[in-house]
N, C-alpha and C positions, 0 to 999 in steps of 0.2 A: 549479258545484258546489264545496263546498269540505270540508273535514273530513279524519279519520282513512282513508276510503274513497277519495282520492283517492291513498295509499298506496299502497293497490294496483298493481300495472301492467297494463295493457291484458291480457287473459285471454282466449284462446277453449278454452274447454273442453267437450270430447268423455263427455255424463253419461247412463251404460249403469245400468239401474237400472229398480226396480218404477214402476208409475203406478197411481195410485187417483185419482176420482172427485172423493171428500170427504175431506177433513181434509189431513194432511201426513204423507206417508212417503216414503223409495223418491225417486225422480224429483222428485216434486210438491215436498216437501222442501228437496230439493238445488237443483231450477233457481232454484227464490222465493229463497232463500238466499245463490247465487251471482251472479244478477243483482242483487241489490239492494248488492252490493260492487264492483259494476260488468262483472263478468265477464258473456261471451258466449255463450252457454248452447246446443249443439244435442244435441238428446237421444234417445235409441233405447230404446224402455218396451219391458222384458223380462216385463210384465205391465200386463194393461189391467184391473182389479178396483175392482166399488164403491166400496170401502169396506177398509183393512185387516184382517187375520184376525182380528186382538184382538176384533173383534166376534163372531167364531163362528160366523160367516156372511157370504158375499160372492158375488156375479153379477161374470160375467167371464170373461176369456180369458188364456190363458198364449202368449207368444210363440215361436216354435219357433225352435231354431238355425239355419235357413236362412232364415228370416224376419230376424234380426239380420246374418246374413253379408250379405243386399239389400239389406237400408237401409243399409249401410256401403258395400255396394257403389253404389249410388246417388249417395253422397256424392262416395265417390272418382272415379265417369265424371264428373263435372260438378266435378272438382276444389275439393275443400271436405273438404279433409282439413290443412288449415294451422292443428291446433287445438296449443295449447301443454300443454295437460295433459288426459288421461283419465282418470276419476275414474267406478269401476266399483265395482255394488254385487251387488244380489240379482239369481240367475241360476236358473231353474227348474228345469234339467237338466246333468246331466254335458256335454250335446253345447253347451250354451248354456253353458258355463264356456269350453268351447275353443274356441269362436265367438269368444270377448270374448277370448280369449289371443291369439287369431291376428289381432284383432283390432290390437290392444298390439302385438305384434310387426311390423306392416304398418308404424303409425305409428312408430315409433322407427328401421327401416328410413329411412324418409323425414327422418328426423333427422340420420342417422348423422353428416352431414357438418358439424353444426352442434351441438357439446355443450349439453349445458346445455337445450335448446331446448323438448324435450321431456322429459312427466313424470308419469308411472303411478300412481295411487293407488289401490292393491285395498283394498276391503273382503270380506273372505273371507266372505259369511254365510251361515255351514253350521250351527249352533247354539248353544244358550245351558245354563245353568243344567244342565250333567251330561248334555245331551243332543242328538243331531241333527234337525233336521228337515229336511232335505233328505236324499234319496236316497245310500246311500252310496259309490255311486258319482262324487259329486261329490266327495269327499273328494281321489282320486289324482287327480282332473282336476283344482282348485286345487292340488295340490302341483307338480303341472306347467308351471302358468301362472306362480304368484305368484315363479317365477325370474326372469323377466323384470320383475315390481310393481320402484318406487322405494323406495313409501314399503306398507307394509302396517299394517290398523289391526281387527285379533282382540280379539275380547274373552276372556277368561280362557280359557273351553273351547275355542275355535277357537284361541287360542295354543297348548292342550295337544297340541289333534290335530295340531296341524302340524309343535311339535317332537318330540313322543312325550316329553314328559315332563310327568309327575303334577304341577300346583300343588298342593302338601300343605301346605309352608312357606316363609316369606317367601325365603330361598335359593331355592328352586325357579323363582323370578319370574327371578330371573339365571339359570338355566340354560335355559329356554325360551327367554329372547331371544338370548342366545349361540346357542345351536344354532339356530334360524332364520336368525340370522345365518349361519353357519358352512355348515346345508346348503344353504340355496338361494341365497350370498349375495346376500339382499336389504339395500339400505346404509341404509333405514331402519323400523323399526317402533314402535307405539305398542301398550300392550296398555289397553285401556277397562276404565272401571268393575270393579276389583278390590278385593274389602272385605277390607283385609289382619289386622282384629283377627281374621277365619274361620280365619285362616294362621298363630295366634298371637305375630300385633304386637300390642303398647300401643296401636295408632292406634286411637280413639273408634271405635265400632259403628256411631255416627254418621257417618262419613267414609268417603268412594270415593276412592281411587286409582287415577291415571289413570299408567301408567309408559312411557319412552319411551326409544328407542336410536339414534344416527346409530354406524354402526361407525367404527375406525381403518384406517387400513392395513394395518395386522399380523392384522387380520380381527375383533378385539376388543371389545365393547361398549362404546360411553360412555351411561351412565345415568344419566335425569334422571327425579324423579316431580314429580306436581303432586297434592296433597291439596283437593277439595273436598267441599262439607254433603251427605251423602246425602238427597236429599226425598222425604219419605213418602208418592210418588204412583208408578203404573206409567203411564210415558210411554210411548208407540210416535214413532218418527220419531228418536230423540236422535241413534243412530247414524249415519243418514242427515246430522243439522244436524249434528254434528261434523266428517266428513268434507267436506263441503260448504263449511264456513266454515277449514279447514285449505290446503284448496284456493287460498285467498283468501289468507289467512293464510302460508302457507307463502309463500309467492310472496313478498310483502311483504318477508318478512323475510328472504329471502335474495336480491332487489333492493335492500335499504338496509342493506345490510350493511357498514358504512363501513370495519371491519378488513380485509375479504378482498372487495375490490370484484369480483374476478374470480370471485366463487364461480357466479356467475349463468352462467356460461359452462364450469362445472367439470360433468363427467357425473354424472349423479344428486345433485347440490348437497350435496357429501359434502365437507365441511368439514375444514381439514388438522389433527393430529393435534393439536397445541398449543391446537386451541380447548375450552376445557373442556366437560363437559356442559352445562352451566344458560346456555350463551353461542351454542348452536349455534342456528341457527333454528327446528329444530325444537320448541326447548324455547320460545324468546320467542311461536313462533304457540300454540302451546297453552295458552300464558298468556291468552292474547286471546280464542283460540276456548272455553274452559271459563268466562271470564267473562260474556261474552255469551250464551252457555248456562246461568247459572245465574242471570240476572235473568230470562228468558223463561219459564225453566222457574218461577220465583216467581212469576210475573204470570202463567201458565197455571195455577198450583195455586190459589192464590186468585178467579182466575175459575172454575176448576171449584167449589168450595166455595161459592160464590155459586149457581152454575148446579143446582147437587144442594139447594140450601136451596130454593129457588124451585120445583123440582120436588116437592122434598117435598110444599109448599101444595097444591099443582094433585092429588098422587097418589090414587085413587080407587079404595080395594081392594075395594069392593063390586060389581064388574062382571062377576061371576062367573068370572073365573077361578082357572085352577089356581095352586096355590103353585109351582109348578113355572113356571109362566107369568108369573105376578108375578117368582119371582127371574131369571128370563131377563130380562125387561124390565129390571129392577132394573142388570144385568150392560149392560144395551146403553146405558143412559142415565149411566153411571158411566163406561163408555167414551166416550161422546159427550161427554161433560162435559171428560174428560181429554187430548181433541186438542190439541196444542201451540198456542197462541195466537201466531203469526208475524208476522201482519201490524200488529197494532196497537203491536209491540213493537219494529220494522224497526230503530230506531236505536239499541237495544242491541246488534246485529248488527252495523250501520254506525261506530261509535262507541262499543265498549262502556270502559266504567269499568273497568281493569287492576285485581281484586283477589286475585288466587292467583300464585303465583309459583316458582317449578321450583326441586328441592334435586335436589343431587346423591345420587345413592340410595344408598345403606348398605344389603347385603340382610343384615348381620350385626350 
């Protein structure tokens, strides 16, 4: 094998996370994603579901927090616990948050003696767009875990709930990651997809920012964003292939770090004070992982516009149904159209084209 994916270093990762059936979310997602950058993939589905919800209907089973504490336990009697990073997503119940906390804390116990060695990746997914869906009780149970996360990756409202403070304006964005920092210090976070013209920036309507923090010493933020094209399509899974290819990504870049060769052995790969933001690794892996996500996601929106023009031909509204039943259909084939296109597209993944690139952030 040869390429950009040979970067990588040898990876075994521990991926806690939904499973479906069909398409790519959750697990299904994350494993295709990180084996195909070479990583070792053993994984514990916090959900066994057809189909993602976005379709409005799914068959399945939700996995209980003693069901996860076994399969881990499992791992560990037969000693298969020598993962380099854990990389945990959606969790069904408060009791399945602290499953995968104590989970995280077992492994890093096992670390202790060896810095660097191991490395936490929470995706907190408690809600979006002004609202929870999950029970709110998982709320205190992620504030309780994600003390122990390395790296944490909230989208705008899961960043509000966890620092208690309002994203109203573009300042706002640095005071949530500051106090995240500051209460649980966690040494690094990423906050997803935030459309700062909402927050009254100049940045285009057109454009998502994606913003990120390694802290200092002094407990400080250093802040980097990455601006990319917002596309006029509703993905399911992004958040799942971000995380998943950061996993890859992060690793990379703080094993070929030619300035701070030691950082690989440094605890929680917290980079020393003098490195700037836009130089830390977490800002060069994000370079990497939002490029490679946004050629996939162009080759998944064009195949869905293909895939909705072809259906239109074939669509037959004389079969007697309800209008009610035509737009449900309507909703399931728009969603079936819109699953992310992963495998035809691998070597954007494995080799993507660097085209966005981290600014130091200005919240003023």
């Amino acid at each position: 094998m040869s390429g950009e994916q040979d970067m990588v270093p040898e990876t075994k990762v521990l991926a806690i996370a939904s499973h479906v059936s069909y398409g790519f979310v959750g697990n299904t997602m994350a494993t295709y994603v990180m084996q195909s950058l070479g990583c070792e993939v053993a994984g514990i589905n916090t959900v066994h579901f057809s189909n993602h919800t976005g379709y409005r209907q799914v068959k399945g089973t939700k996995t209980s927090a003693q069901e996860i504490r076994e399969l881990y336990q499992g791992l560990a009697q037969s000693y298969l616990t020598d993962f380099d990073v854990l990389l945990s997503g959606y969790a069904p119940s408060a009791a399945a948050v602290e499953a995968v906390g104590d989970i995280a804390e077992d492994l890093k116990r096992r670390a202790e003696s060896r810095p660097g060695s191991f490395f936490w990746i929470l995706d907190p997914v408690m809600g979006d767009l002004g609202r929870l869906y999950v029970n709110e009780d998982v709320v205190p149970a992620y504030k309780k875990a994600i003390r122990h996360a390395d790296l944490i990756l909230p989208n705008q409202f899961e960043a509000e709930v966890l620092s208690g403070v309002k994203i109203s304006t573009v300042a706002d964005i640095t005071a949530a990651i500051s106090a995240i920092h500051a209460t649980y210090s966690i040494p690094h976070v990423i906050v997803t997809s935030i459309q700062l013209s909402r927050l009254g920036s100049s940045t285009p309507t057109s454009t998502l920012t994606v913003i990120g923090s390694t802290i200092r010493s002094d407990g400080s933020p250093r802040l980097f964003s990455v601006d990319v094209p917002a596309l006029d399509c509703n993905f399911n899974g992004t958040g799942d292939m971000f995380a998943a290819l950061m996993v890859a990504r992060l690793r990379e870049a703080v094993f070929t770090a030619s300035t701070t060769p030691q950082l690989k052995s440094t605890r929680s790969w917290v980079s020393p004070d003098d490195v700037a933001s836009t130089d830390l690794p977490l800002a060069t892996a994000t370079e990497k992982v939002l490029s490679s996500m946004h050629y996939v996601l162009e080759r998944t929106m064009e195949a869905r516009t293909a895939e909705l023009a072809a259906a239109a031909d074939e669509q037959d509204d004389t079969d007697g149904s309800t209008d009610e039943q035509r737009q449900f259909r309507k909703h399931l084939r728009e969603t079936k159209a819109g699953e992310v296109r992963l495998i035809r597209n691998v070597h954007a993944l494995r080799s993507p084209k660097v085209i966005f690139r981290a600014r130091e952030w200005q919240s003023s």
